[in-house]
Backbone bond lengths (Angstrom), bond angles and torsions (degrees), N, CA, C in turn:
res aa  C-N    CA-C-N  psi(-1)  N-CA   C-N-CA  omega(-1)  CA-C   N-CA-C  phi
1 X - - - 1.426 - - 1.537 110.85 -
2 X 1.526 122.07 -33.50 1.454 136.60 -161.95 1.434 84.70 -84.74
3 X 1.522 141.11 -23.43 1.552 130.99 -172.04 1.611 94.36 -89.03
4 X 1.363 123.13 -42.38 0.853 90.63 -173.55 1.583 135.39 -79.81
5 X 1.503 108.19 -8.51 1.469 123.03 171.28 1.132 95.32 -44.78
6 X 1.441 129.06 -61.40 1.186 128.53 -146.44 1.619 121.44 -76.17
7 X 1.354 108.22 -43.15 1.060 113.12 146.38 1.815 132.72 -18.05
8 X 1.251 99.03 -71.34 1.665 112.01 -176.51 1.542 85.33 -88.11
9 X 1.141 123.98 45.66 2.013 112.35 156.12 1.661 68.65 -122.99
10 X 1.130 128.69 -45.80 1.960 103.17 -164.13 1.112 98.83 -84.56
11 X 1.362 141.00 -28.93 1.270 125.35 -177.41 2.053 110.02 -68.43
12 X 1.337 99.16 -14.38 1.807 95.32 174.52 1.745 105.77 -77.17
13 X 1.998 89.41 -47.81 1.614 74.65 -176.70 1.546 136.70 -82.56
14 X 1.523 100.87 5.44 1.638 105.63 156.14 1.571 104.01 -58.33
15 X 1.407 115.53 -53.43 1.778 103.43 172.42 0.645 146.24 -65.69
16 X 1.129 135.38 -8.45 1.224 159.21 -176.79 1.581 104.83 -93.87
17 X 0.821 122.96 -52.93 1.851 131.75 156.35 2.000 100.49 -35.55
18 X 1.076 124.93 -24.87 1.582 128.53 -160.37 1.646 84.61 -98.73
19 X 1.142 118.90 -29.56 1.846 104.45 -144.62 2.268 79.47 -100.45
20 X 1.419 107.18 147.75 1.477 113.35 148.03 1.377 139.81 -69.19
21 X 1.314 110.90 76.02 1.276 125.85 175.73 1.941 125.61 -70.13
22 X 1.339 92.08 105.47 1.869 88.76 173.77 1.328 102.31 -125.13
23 X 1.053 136.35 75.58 1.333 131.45 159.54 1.533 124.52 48.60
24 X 1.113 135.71 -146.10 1.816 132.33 175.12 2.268 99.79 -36.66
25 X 1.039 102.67 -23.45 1.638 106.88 -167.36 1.643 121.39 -81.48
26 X 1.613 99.20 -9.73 1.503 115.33 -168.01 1.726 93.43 -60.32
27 X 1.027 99.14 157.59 2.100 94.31 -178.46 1.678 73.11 -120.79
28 X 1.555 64.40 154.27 1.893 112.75 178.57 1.720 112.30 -33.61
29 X 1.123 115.23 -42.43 1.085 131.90 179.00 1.705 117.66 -50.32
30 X 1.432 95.34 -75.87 1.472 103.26 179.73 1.859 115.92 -60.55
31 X 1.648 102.81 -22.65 1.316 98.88 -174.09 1.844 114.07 -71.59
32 X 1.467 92.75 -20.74 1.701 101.26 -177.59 1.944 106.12 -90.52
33 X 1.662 100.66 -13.57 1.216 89.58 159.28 1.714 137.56 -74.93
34 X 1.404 87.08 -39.04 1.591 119.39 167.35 1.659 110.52 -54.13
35 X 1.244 101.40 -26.25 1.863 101.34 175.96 1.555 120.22 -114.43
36 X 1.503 100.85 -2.58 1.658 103.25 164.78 1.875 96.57 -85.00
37 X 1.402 117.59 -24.31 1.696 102.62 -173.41 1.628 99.81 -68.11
38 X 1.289 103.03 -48.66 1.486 97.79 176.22 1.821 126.68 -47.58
39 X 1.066 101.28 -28.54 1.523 118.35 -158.31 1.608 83.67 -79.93
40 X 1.403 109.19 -83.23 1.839 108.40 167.64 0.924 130.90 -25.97
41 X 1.525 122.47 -41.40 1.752 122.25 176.81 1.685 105.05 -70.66
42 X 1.115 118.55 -33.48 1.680 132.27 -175.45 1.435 114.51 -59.49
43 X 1.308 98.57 -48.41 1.288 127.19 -165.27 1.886 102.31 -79.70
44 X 1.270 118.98 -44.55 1.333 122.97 176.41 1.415 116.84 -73.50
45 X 1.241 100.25 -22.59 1.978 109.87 -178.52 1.544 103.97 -79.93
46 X 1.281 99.01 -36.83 2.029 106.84 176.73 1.553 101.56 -53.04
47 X 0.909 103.81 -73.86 1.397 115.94 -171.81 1.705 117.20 -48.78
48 X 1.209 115.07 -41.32 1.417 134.46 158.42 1.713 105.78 -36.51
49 X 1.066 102.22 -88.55 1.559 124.59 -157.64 1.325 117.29 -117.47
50 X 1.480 116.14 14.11 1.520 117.86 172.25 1.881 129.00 62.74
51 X 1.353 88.95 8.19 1.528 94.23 178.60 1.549 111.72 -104.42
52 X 1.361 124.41 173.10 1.602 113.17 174.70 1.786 97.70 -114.06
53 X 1.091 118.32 160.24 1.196 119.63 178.38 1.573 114.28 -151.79
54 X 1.286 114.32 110.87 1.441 112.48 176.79 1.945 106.09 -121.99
55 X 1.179 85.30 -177.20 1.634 106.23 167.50 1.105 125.48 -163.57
56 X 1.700 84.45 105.03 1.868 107.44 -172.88 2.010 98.22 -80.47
57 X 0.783 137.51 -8.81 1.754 117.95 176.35 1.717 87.62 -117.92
58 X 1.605 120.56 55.66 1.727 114.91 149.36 1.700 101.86 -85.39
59 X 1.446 93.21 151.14 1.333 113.28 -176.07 1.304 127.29 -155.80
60 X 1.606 140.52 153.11 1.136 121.53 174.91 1.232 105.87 -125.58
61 X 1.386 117.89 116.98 1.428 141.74 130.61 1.352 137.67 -41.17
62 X 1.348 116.81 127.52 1.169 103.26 179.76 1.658 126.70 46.19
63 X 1.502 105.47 -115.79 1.482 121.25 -152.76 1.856 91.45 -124.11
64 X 1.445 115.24 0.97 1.127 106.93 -166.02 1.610 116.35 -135.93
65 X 1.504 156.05 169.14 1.073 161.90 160.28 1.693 115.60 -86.32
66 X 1.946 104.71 96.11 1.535 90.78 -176.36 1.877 90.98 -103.83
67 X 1.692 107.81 130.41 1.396 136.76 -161.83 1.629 88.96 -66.60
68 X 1.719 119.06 -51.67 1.067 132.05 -147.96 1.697 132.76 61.94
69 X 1.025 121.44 -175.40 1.633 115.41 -177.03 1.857 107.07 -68.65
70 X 1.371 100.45 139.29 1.129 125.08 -176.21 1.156 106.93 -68.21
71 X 1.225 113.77 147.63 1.840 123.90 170.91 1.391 107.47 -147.95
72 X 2.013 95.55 106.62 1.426 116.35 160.97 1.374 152.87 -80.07
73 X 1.053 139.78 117.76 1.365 134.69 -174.20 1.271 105.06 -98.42
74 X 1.528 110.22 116.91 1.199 110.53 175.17 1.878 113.02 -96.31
75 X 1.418 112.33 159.10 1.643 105.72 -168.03 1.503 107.12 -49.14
76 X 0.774 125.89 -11.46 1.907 133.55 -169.33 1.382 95.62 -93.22
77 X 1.722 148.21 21.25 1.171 143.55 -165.28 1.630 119.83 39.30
78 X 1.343 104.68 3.58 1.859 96.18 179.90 1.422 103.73 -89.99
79 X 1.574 87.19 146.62 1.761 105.06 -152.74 1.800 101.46 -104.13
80 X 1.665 137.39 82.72 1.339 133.91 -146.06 1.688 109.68 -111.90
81 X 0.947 106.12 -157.19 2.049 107.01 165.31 1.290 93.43 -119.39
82 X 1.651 88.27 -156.63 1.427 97.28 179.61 1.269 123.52 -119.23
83 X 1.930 115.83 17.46 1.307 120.45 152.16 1.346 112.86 -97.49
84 X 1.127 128.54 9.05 1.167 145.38 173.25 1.734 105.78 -83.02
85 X 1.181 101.75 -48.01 1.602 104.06 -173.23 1.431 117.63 -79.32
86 X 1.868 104.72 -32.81 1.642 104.83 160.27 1.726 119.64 -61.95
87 X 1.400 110.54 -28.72 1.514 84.38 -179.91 1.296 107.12 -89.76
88 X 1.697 135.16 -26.59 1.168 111.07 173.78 1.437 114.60 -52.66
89 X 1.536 133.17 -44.14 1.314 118.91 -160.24 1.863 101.44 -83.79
90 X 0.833 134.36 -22.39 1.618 136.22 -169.04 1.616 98.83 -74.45
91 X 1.813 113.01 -58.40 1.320 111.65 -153.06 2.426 95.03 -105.78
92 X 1.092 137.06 -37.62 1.015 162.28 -176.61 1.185 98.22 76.06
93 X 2.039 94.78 97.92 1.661 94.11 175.18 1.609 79.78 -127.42
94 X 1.470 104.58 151.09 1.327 128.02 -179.70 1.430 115.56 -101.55
């Protein structure tokens, strides 16, 4: 599940590479584009693997889209990261 997070974090920032990013200057536009990729990648991982996954500290910097640390919901409502989710799935700690 933790591969595939990771996955759809490079598959955003291949898009994010597409959209014109300048920092405070980005127009309205691209920023709601920049948050429908997120919304889609979220939305495809749900459906995937049953977890929700957002990122409440995304931000844009500069010239670039930082996602920030992930925040998982696992089906049990516990709200974890994503070294949290490698050791549950590697070692099965609850």
């Amino acid at each position: 599940m933790y591969e595939r997070i990771y996955k759809g974090e490079n598959e955003m920032q291949a898009e994010f590479r597409k959209i014109p990013v300048n920092g405070k200057r980005t127009s309205v536009a691209d920023q709601k584009r920049i948050r429908k990729v997120i919304s889609d990648n979220a939305y495809r991982i749900a459906q995937e693997c049953k977890v929700l996954v957002g990122y409440p500290r995304m931000r844009i910097e500069g010239t670039k889209v930082n996602l920030g640390a992930a925040s998982i919901m696992l089906p049990d409502c516990r709200l974890i990261d994503i070294e949290e989710l490698k050791k549950i799935e590697r070692g099965g700690v609850k």
